[in-house]
C-alpha positions as CSV (number, residue, x, y, z in Angstrom):
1,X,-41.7,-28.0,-13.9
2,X,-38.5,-27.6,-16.2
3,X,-34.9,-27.7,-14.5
4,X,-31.9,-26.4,-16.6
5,X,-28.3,-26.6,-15.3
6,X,-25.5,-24.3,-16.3
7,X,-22.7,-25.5,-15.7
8,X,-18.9,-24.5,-17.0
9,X,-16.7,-27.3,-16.5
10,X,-13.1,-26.5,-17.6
11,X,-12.7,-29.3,-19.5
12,X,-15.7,-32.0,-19.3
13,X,-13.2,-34.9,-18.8
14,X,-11.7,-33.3,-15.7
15,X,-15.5,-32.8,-14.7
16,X,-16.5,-36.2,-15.6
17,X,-13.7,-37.7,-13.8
18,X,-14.4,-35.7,-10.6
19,X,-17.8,-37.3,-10.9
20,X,-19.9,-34.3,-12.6
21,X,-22.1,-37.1,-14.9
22,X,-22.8,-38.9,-11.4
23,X,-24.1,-35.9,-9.4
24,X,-26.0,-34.6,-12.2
25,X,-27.8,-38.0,-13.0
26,X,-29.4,-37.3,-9.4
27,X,-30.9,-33.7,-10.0
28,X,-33.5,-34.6,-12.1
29,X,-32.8,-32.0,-14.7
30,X,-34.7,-31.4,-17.7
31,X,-31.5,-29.7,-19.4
32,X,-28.0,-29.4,-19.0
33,X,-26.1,-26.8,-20.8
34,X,-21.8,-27.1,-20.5
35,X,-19.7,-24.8,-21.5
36,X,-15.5,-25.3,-22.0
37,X,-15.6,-28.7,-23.1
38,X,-11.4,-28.8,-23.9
39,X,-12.6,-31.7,-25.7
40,X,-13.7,-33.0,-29.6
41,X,-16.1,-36.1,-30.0
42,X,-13.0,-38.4,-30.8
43,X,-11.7,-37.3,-27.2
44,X,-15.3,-38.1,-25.4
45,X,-16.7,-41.9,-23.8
46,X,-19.9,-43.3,-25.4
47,X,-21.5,-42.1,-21.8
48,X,-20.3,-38.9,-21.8
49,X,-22.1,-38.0,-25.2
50,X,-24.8,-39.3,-24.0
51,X,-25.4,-40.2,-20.6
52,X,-28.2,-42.6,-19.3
53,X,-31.6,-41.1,-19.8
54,X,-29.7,-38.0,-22.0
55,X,-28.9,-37.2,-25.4
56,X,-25.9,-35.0,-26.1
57,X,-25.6,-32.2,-28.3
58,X,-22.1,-30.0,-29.2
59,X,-20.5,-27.4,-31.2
60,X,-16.9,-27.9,-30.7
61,X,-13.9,-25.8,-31.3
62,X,-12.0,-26.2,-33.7
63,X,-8.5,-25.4,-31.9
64,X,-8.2,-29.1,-29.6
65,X,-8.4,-28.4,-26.0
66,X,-10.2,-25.1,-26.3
67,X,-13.4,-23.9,-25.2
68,X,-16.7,-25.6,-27.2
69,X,-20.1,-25.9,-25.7
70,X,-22.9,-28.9,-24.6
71,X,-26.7,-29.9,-23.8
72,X,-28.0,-32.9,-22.8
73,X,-31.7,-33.6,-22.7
74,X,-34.2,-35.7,-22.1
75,X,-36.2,-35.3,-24.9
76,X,-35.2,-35.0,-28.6
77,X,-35.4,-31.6,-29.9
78,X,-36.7,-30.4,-32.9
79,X,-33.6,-28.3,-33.9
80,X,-30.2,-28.0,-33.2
81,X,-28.4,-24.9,-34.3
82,X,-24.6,-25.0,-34.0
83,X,-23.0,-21.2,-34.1
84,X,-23.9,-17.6,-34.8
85,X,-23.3,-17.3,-38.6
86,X,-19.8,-15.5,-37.8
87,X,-17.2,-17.8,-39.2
88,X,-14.2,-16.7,-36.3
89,X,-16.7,-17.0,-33.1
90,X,-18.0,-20.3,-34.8
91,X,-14.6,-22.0,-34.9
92,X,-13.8,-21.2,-30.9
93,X,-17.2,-23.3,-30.1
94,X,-19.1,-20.7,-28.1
95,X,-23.1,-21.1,-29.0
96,X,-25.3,-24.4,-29.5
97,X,-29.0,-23.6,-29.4
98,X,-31.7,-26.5,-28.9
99,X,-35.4,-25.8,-29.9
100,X,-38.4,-27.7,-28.3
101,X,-41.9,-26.7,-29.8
102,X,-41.7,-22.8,-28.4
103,X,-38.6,-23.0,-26.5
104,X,-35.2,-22.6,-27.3
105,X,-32.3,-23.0,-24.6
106,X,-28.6,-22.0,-25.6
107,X,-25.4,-22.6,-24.3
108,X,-23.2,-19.9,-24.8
109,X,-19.6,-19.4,-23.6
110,X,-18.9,-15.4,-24.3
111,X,-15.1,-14.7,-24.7
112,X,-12.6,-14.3,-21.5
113,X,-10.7,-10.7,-22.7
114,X,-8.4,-11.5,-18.7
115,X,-5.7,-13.0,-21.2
116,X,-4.8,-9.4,-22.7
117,X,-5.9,-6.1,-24.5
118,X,-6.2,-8.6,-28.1
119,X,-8.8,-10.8,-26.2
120,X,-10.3,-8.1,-25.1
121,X,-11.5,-6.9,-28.5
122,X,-12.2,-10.1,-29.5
123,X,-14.9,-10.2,-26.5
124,X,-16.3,-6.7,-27.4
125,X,-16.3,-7.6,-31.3
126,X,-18.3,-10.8,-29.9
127,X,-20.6,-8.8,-27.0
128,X,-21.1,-6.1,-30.9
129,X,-22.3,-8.8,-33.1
130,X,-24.3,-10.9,-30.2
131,X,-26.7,-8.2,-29.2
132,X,-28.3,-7.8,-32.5
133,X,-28.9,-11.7,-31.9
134,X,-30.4,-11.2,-28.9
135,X,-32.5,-8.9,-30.0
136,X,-33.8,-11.2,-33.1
137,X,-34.2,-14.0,-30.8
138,X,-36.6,-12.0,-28.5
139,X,-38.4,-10.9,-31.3
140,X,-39.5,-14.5,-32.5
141,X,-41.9,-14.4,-29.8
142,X,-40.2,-18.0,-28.6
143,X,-39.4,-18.8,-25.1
144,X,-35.9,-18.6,-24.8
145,X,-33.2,-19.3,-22.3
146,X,-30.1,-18.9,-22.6
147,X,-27.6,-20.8,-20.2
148,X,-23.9,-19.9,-19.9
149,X,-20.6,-17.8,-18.5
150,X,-21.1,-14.6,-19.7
151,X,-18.0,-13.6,-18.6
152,X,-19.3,-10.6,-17.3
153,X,-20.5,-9.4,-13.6
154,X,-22.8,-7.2,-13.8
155,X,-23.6,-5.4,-10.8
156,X,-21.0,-4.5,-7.7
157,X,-23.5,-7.0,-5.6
158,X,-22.0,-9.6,-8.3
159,X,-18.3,-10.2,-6.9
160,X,-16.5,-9.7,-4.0
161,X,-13.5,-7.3,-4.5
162,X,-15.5,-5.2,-6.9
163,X,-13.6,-2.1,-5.6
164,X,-10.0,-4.1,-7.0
165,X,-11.6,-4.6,-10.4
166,X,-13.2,-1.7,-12.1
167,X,-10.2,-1.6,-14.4
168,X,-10.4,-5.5,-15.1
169,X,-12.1,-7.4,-17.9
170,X,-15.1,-8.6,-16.8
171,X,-16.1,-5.9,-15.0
172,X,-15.1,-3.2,-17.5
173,X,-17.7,0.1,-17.2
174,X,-18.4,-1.1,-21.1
175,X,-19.3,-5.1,-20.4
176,X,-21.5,-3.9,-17.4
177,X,-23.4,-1.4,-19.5
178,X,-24.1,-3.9,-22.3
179,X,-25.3,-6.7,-19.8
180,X,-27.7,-3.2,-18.6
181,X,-28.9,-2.5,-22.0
182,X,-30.0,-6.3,-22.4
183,X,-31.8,-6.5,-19.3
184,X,-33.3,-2.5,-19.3
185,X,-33.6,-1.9,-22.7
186,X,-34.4,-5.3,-24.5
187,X,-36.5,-7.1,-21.1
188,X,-34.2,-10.1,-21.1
189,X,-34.6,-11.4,-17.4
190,X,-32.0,-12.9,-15.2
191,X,-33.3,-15.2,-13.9
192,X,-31.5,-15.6,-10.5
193,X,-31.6,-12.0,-9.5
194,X,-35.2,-12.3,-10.6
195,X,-35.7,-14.9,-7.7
196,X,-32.8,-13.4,-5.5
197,X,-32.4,-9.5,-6.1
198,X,-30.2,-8.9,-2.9
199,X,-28.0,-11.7,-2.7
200,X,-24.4,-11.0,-2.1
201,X,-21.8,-13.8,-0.8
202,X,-23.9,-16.7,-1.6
203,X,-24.1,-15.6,-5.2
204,X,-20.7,-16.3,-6.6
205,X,-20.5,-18.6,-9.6
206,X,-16.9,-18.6,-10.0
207,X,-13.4,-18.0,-8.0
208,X,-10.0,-17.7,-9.2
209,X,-7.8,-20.5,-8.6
210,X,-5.0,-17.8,-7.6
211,X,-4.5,-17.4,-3.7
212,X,-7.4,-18.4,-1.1
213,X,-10.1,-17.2,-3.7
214,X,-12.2,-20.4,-2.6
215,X,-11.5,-20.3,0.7
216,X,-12.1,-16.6,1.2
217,X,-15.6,-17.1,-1.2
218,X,-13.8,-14.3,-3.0
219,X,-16.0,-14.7,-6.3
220,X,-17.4,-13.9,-9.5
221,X,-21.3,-14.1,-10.6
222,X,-20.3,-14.8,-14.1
223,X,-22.9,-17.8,-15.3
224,X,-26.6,-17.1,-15.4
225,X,-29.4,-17.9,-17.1
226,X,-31.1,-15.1,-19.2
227,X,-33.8,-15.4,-20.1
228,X,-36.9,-13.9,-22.4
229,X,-39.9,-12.4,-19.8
230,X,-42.6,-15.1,-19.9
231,X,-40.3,-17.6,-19.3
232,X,-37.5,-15.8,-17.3
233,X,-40.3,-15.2,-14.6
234,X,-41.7,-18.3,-14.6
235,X,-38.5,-19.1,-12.6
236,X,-39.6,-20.3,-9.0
237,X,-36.5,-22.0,-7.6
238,X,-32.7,-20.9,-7.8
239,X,-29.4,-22.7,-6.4
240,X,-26.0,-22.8,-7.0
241,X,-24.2,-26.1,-5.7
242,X,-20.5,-26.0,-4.3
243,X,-21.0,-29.0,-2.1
244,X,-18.5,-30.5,-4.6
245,X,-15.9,-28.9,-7.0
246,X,-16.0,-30.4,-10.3
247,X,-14.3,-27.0,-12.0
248,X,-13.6,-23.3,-11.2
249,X,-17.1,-22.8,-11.3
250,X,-20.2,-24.1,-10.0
251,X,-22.8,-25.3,-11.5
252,X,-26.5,-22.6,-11.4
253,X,-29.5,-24.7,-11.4
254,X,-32.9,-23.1,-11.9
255,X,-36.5,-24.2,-12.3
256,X,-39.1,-22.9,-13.8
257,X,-43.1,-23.4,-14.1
258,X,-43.5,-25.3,-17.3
């Protein structure tokens, strides 16, 4: 069996400090993928790069405090890719990819465009220039995942006030189709709708820290793991843990015949 975590921390000191390095040394995971590090290495504790029984791999940005992406893992891969190629997504720290014999796992962070109409074509320049990615990476015949917030929800079943939001980034008509074209047109699998295709309240990966949105479980299914088909439905085993808060979101662990 292989276990990967996705989890966004917002900020992995925060996370650390709210004791995200002690519950995840008891889930037995294979592979833990972070995403929003607000953090560099200078900023980080010997056991936060690398916990006990982990190695730690990162692609920070380059603008302190800001986004940047993580894996730990058990075993030492055979190649660590830092970035995309595209010099302006590179510098916000938004893709690591770690490649063990035929399997790649990535964490990726896609852009929030919630900020303004300027971040907003920033994430579709980023959703333009990923896809053709996507597309190579599928075509290498590797077994991929790919771990991360996405930033996007795809389907009305994916958040609660999906009526409110139609009009809102991250649930644009445009960001929907795209995650559509991946799965329908390219046979990328997510994976937890592969294992839980109905699922509505208990699917929520992330809630606003504005009003009750906790309280009220009014949330967002914005992290996933997608995954290429031999892999993504090898998945047997799908959870999302909120017993304890260590950021806005909550961490999507997955297992998966090895």
């Amino acid at each position: 069996m292989l276990r990967i975590i996705s989890a966004n921390l917002n900020g992995i000191r925060s996370a650390v400090n709210k004791g995200f390095l002690t519950w995840m040394a008891k889930q037995d995971a294979d592979i833990i993928c972070m995403q929003e590090l607000k953090a560099q290495a200078d900023d980080l504790t010997p056991e936060t790069l690398a916990p006990a029984g982990y190695q730690g791999y990162f692609h920070y940005a380059e603008k302190k405090g800001y986004s940047g992406v993580g894996i730990y893992c058990r075993k030492t891969p055979d190649a660590v890719i830092e970035g995309l190629g595209h010099a302006d997504i590179d510098a916000e720290g938004r893709y690591i990819e770690l490649r063990f014999g035929n399997l790649s796992v990535v964490s990726l962070y896609l852009p929030s465009g919630s900020s303004g109409e300027e971040r907003q074509t920033v994430k579709f320049s980023v959703m333009a220039r990923f896809l053709p990615h996507l597309i190579n990476l599928k075509a290498t015949g590797r077994d991929v995942v790919i771990c991360g917030d996405w930033n996007i929800a795809h389907k009305e079943a994916d958040l609660k006030n999906w009526k409110g939001n139609k009009k809102n980034s991250g649930f644009l008509p445009e960001e929907r189709l795209w995650m559509t074209e991946l799965f329908e047109n390219h046979g990328w699998v997510d994976a937890y709708r592969y294992l839980h295709p109905d699922t509505l309240d208990e699917c929520y990966t992330w809630w606003s820290n504005r009003g009750q949105a906790w309280a009220k479980n009014v949330g967002w299914r914005i992290d996933y793991q997608v995954a290429t088909p031999e892999i993504g439905k090898k998945a047997i085993k799908a959870s999302i843990y909120k017993a304890e808060r260590f950021s806005d979101h909550a961490p999507l662990l997955i297992d998966y015949l090895a």
